[in-house]
C-alpha positions in Angstrom: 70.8 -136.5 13.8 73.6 -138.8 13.1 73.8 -140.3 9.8 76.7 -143.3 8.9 76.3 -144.8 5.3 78.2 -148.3 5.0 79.0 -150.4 2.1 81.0 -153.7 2.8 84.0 -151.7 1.1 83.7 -148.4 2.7 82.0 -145.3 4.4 80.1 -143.8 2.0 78.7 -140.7 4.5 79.3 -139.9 8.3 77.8 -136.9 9.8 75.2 -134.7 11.0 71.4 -134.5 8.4 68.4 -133.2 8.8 66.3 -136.0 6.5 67.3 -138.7 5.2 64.9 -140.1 2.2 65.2 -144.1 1.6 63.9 -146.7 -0.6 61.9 -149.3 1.5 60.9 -152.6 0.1 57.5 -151.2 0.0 57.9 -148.0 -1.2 59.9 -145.0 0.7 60.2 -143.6 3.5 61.8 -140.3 5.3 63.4 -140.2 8.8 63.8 -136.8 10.5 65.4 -135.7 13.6 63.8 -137.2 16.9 62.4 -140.3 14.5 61.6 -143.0 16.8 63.7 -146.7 17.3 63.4 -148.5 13.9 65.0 -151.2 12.4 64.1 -152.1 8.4 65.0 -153.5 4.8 65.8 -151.3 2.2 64.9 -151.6 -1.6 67.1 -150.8 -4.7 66.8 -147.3 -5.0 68.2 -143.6 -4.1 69.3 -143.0 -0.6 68.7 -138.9 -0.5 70.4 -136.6 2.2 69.3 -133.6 3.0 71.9 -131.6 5.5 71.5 -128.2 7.4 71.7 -126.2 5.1 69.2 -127.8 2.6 72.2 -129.2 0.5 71.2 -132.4 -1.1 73.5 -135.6 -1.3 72.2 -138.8 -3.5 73.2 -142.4 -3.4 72.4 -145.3 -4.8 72.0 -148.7 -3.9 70.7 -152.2 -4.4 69.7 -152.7 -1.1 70.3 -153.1 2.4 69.2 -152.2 6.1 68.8 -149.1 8.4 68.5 -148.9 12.6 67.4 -145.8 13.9 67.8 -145.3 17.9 68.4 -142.1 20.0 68.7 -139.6 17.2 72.0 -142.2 15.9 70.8 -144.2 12.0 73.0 -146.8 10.8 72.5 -147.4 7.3 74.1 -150.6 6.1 73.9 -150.7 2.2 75.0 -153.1 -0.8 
């Protein structure tokens, strides 16, 4: 899948994941490949990214939103 972190500065990530590991505002959540339309808030927390070869990426953040939709999530972060 698709994965594009945004802050309001810059592009944090842009590119190709196989999980993606995020802190909801009710506790967290994964989204795989195929993972169906979804739009939701995200907590303070660590955004984890897990690529291909099982190489592991962290971020964090203070909050924020994610859209998922035909294999393409938008992560929109503070």
């Amino acid at each position: 899948m698709i994965v594009s972190v945004i802050t309001p500065d810059k592009t944090i990530f842009s590119g190709e994941l196989e999980l993606v590991k995020l802190p909801g505002i009710d506790g967290s959540f994964e989204i795989m490949n195929q993972h169906a339309p979804l739009v939701s808030i995200l907590g303070a927390g660590e955004i984890k990214m897990v690529d291909h070869q099982k190489k592991v990426q962290t971020v964090q953040i203070k909050g924020g939103v994610i859209e998922v939709n035909n294999n393409v999530v938008k992560i929109l972060a503070e």
